[in-house]
C-alpha positions as CSV (number, residue, x, y, z in Angstrom):
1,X,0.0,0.0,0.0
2,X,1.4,3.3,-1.2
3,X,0.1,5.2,1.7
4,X,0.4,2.6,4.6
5,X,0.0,4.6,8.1
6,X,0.4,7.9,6.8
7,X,-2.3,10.1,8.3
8,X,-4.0,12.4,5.8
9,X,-6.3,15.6,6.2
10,X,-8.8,16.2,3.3
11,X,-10.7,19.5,3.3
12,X,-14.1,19.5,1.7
13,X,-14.3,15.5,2.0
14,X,-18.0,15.0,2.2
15,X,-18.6,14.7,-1.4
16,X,-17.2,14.6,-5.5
17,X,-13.5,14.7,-5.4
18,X,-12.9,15.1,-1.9
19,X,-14.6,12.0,-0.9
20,X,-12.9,10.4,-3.5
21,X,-9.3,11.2,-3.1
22,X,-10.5,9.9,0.9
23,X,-11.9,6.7,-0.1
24,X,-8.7,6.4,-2.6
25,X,-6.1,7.1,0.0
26,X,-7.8,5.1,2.9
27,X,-7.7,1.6,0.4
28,X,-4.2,2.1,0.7
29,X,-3.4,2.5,4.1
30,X,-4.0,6.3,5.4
31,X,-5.6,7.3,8.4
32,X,-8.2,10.2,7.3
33,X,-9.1,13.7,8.6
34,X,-12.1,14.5,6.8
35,X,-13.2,18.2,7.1
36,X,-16.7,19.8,5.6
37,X,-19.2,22.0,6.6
38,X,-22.1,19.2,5.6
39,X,-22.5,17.2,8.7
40,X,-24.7,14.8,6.8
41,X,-21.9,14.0,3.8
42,X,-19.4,14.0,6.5
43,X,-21.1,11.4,8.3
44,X,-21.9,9.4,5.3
45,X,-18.2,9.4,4.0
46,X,-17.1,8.6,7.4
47,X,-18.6,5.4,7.5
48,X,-17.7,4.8,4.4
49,X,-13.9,4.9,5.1
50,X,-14.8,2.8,8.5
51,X,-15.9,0.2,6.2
52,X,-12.4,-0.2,4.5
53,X,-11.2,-1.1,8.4
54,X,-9.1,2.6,8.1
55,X,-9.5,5.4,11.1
56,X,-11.2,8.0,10.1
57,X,-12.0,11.5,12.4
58,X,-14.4,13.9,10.7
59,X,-14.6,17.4,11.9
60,X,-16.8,20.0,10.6
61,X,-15.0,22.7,10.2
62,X,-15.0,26.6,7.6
63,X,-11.4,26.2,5.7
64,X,-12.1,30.1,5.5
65,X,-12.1,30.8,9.2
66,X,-9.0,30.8,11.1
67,X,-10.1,29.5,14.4
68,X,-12.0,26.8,12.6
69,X,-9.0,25.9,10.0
70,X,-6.4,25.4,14.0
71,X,-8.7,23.4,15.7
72,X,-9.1,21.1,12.6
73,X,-5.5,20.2,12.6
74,X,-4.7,20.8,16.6
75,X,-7.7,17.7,16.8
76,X,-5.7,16.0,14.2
77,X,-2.5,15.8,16.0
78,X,-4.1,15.0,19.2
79,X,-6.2,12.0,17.6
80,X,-3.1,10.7,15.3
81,X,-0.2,12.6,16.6
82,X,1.3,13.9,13.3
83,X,-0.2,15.3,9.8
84,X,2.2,13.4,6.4
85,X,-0.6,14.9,3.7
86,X,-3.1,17.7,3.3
87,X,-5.2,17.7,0.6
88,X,-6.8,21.5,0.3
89,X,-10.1,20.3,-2.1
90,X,-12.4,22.5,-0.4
91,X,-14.1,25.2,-2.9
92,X,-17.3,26.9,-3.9
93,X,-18.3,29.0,-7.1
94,X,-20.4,31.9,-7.8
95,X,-21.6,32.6,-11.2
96,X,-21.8,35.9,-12.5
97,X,-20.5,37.8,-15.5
98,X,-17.8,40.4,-13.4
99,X,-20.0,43.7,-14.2
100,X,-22.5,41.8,-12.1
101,X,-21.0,39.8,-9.5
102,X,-21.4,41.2,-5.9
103,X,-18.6,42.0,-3.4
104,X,-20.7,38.9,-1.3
105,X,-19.7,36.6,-4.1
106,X,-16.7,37.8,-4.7
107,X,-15.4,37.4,-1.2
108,X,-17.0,33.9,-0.8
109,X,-15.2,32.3,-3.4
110,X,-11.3,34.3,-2.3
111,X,-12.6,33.1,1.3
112,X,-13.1,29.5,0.5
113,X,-11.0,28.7,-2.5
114,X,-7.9,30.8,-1.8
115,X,-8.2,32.0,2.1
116,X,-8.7,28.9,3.3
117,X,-6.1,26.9,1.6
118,X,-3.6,29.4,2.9
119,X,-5.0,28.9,6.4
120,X,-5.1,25.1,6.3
121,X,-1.5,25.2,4.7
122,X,-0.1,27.6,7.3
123,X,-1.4,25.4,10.4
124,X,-0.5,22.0,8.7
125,X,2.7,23.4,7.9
126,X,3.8,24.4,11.4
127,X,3.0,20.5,12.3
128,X,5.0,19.4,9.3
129,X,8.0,21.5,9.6
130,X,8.7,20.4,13.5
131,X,8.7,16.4,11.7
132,X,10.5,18.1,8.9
133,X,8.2,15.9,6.3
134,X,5.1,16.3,5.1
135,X,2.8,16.7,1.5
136,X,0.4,19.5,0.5
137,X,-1.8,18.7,-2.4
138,X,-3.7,22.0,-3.7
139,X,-6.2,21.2,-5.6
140,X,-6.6,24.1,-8.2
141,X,-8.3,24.1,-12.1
142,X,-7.5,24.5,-15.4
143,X,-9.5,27.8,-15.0
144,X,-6.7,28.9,-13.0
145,X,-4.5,28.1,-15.9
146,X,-7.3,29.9,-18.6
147,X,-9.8,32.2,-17.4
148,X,-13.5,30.2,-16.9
149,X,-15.6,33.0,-18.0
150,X,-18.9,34.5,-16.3
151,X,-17.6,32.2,-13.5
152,X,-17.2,35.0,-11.2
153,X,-13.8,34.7,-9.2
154,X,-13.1,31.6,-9.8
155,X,-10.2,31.4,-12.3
156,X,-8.8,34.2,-10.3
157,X,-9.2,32.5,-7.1
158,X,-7.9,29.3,-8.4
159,X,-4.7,31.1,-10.1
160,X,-3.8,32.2,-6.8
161,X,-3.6,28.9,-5.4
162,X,-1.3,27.7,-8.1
163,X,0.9,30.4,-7.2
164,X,0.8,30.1,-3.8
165,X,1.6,26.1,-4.4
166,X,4.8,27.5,-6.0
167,X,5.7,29.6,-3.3
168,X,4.8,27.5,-0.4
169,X,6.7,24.5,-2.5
170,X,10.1,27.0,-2.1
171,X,9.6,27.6,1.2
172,X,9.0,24.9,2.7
173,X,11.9,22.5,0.2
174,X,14.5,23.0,3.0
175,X,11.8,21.3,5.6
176,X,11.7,17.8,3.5
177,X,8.2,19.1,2.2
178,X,6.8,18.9,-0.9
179,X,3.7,21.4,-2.0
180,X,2.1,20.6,-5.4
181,X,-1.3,21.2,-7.3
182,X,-3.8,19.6,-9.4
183,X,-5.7,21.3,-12.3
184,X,-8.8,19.3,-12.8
185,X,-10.4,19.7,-16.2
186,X,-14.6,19.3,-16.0
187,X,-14.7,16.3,-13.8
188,X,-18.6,15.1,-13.3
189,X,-19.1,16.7,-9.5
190,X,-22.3,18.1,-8.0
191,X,-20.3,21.7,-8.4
192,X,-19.8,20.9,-12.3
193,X,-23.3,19.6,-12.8
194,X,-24.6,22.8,-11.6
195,X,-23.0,25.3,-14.2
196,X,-23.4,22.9,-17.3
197,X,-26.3,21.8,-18.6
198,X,-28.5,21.0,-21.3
199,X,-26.5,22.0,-25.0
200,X,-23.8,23.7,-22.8
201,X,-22.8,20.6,-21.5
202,X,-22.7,19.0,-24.9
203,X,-20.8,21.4,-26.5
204,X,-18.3,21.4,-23.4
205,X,-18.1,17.6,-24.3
206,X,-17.3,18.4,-27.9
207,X,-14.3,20.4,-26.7
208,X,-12.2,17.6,-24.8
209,X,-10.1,15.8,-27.6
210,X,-9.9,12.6,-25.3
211,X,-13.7,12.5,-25.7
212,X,-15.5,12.3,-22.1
213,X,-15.3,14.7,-18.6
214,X,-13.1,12.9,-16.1
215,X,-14.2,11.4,-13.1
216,X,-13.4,11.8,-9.5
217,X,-11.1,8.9,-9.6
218,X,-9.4,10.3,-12.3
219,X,-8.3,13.4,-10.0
220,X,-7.4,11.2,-7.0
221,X,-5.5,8.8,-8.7
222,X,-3.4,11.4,-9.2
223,X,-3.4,12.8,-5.8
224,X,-2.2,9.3,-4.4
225,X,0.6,9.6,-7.0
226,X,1.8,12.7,-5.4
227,X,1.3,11.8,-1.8
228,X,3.0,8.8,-2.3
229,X,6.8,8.1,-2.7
230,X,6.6,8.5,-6.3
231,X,6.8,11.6,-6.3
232,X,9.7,12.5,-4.2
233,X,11.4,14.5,-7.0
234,X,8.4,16.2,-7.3
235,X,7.5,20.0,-5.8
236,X,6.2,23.1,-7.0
237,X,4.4,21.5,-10.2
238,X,1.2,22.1,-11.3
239,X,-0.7,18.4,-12.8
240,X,-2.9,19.4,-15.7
241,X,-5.4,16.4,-15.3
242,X,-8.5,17.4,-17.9
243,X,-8.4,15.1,-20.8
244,X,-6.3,17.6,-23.3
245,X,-9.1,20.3,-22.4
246,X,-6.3,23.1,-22.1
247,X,-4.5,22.3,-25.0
248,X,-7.9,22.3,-27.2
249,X,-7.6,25.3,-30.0
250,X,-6.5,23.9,-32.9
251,X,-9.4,20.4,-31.9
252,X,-11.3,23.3,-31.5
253,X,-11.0,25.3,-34.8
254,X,-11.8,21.6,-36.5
255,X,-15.3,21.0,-34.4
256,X,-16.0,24.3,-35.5
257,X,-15.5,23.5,-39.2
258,X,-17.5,20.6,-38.9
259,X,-20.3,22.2,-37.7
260,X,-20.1,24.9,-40.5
């Protein structure tokens, strides 16, 4: 098992890719902190790790709130006594052309998607510097890479945690700690489902040259390979995982031909 005893905190665990990278990690050995502000999905996923015979501790806890984002991990290392891997997954996205989006929105999605992955990093990170090892998994999007648009702050908050991954991945080198990201393409999550639909969705399809949106597995099987020792070259790189979707002009250009 590639993760045998490792203990492993996943923020926004209760459901889609969260719960996945959990139930991923826990079939091969980790002990799981899962953190959302569901109680029912927590629950649910909870068991569903017990099942697999692993320790789990669930804790509801806002990523975006400071006192919240300590506890988490200070009831982390009391239940397991160290942190190896954080997966920040949380995130939330408001919808709204720019001209239109509210300062509300705006500030819910920073919170949440960028906030609270520096909080959860900064308070995992103390714990992982003092055992000088450790793994930080941001979990970012190929909108941070091109911007999504009408998708409120979104790409911006998720180009922000790329960088961050780059600059906590420098940092923290010299502590025996690696800091990398994933850029999911559209992966069929309750958070996807909910800004494509209908013709949208079909034409969204049409854009991926491999053909289909991933699935949650696809983005955790990536995060076990860079949790585990596989990747111990490996810091400061962002993992394009989206089916060719952000290299997809020129595919582009020739489903638009077609349809002419």
């Amino acid at each position: 098992m590639k993760l045998d005893g490792k203990v492993a905190i996943i923020t926004g665990s209760g459901q889609g890719i969260g719960r996945t990278i959990s139930l991923v990690f826990a079939r091969e050995g980790a002990k799981i902190v899962l953190n959302d502000v569901n109680i029912n999905t927590l629950a649910k996923t909870a068991e569903e790790i017990r099942s697999l015979g692993r320790e789990v501790l669930p804790i509801r806890a806002d990523v975006s709130n400071g006192n919240d984002a300590k506890e988490m991990v200070n009831k982390s290392i009391k239940k397991f006594g160290r942190i190896d891997i954080l997966v920040n997954n949380a995130g939330i996205m408001r919808n709204a052309p720019i001209e239109q989006l509210s300062e509300d929105d705006w500030d819910a999605v920073m919170n949440v998607n960028l906030k609270g992955v520096f909080l959860c990093s900064k308070y995992v990170g103390q714990q992982m510097i003092k055992q000088k090892s450790g793994v930080l998994i941001n979990i970012a999007s190929i909108a941070g890479l091109n911007p999504q648009i009408h998708a409120g702050a979104y790409s911006v908050s998720k180009a922000g945690v790329i960088s961050l991954t780059e600059l906590l991945a420098m940092e923290w080198a010299t502590h025996s700690i690696r800091v990398n990201a994933i850029c999911p393409g559209p992966t069929k999550t309750t958070l996807f489902d909910s800004c494509w639909s209908g013709e949208r969705r079909e034409a969204r399809k049409k854009a991926i040259p491999i053909g289909r949106f991933g699935e949650p597995e696809d983005i955790a099987k990536a995060a076990l390979f860079l949790a585990s020792d596989d990747a111990s070259y490996l810091t400061g790189h962002t993992l394009v995982v989206d089916g060719g979707s952000s290299k997809c002009l020129y595919h582009l250009v020739d489903q638009i031909v077609e349809m002419a």
